[in-house]
C-alpha positions as CSV (number, residue, x, y, z in Angstrom):
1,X,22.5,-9.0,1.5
2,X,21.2,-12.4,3.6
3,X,20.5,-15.2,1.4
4,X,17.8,-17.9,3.6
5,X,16.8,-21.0,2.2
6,X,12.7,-21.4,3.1
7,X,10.0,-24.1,2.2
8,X,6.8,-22.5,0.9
9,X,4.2,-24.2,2.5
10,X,0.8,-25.9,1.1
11,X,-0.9,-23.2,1.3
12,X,1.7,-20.9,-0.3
13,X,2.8,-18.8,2.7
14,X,6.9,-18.3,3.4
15,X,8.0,-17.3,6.6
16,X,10.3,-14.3,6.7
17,X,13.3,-15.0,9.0
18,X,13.6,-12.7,12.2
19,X,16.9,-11.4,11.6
20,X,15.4,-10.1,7.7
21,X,12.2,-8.8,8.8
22,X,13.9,-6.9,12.2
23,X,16.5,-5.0,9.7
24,X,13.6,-4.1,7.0
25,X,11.0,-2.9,9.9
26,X,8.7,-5.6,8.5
27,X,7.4,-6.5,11.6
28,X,3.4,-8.1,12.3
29,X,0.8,-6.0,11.2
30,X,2.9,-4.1,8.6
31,X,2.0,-4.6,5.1
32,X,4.2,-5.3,2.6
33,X,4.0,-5.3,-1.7
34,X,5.0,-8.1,-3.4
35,X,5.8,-7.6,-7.0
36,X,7.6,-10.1,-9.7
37,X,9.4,-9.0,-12.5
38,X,12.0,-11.0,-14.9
39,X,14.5,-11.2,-11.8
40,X,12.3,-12.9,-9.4
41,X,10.1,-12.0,-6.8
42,X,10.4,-8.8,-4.1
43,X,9.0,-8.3,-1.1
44,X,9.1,-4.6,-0.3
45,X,7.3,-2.7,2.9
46,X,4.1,-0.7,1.6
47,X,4.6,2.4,1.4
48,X,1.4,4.0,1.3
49,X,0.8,6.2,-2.2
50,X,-2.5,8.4,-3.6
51,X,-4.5,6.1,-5.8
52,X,-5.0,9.5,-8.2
53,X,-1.9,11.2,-8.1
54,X,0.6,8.9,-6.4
55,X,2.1,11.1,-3.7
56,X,3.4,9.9,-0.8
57,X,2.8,13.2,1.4
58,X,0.4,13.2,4.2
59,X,-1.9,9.9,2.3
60,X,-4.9,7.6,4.7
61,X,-6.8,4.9,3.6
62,X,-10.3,6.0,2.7
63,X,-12.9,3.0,2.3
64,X,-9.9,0.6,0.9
65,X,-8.3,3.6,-1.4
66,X,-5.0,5.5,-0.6
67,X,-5.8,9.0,-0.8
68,X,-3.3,12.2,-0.2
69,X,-5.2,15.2,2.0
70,X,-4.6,17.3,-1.8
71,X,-7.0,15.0,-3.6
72,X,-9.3,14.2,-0.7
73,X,-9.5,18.2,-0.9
74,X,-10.4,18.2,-4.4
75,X,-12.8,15.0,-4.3
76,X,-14.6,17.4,-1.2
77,X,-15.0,20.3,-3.6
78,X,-17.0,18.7,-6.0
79,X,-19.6,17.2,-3.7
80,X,-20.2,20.7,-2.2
81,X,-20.2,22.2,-5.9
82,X,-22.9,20.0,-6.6
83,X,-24.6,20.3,-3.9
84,X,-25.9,17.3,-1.4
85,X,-28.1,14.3,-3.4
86,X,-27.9,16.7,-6.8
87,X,-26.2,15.0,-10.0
88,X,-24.2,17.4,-12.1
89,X,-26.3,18.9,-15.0
């Protein structure tokens, strides 16, 4: 484990140092999650997850939401059930 002293600038951004973001494969353009718990704050890589079912198999973005190929699938099915411009009865 690394241990880097950094200033958060005034806009709140910290730099990740080269050497950190080269062994975690954060490099630019990859998003990364940052969660905080009673420890302190974590910056982990994104790994993309199904906003319904939360697998981690085979998932795209769909207009901003995470969504597996399974639940895209099932999300299909019920437009085509109903029918095109037809609300459920």
């Amino acid at each position: 484990m690394q241990t880097v002293v950094k200033k958060v600038t005034k806009s709140g951004a910290v730099t990740l140092p080269r050497g950190i973001r080269q062994e975690t494969g954060i490099l630019p353009g990859v998003p990364v999650d940052i969660e905080s718990d009673s420890r302190g704050i974590h910056i982990l890589k994104h790994v993309p997850a199904c906003f319904h079912c939360g697998s981690v198999d085979d998932v795209k973005e769909v207009l901003g939401v995470e969504m597996c190929r399974e639940c895209a699938g099932l999300v299909k099915e019920v437009f085509e059930e109903y029918g095109t411009g037809q609300a459920a009865e």
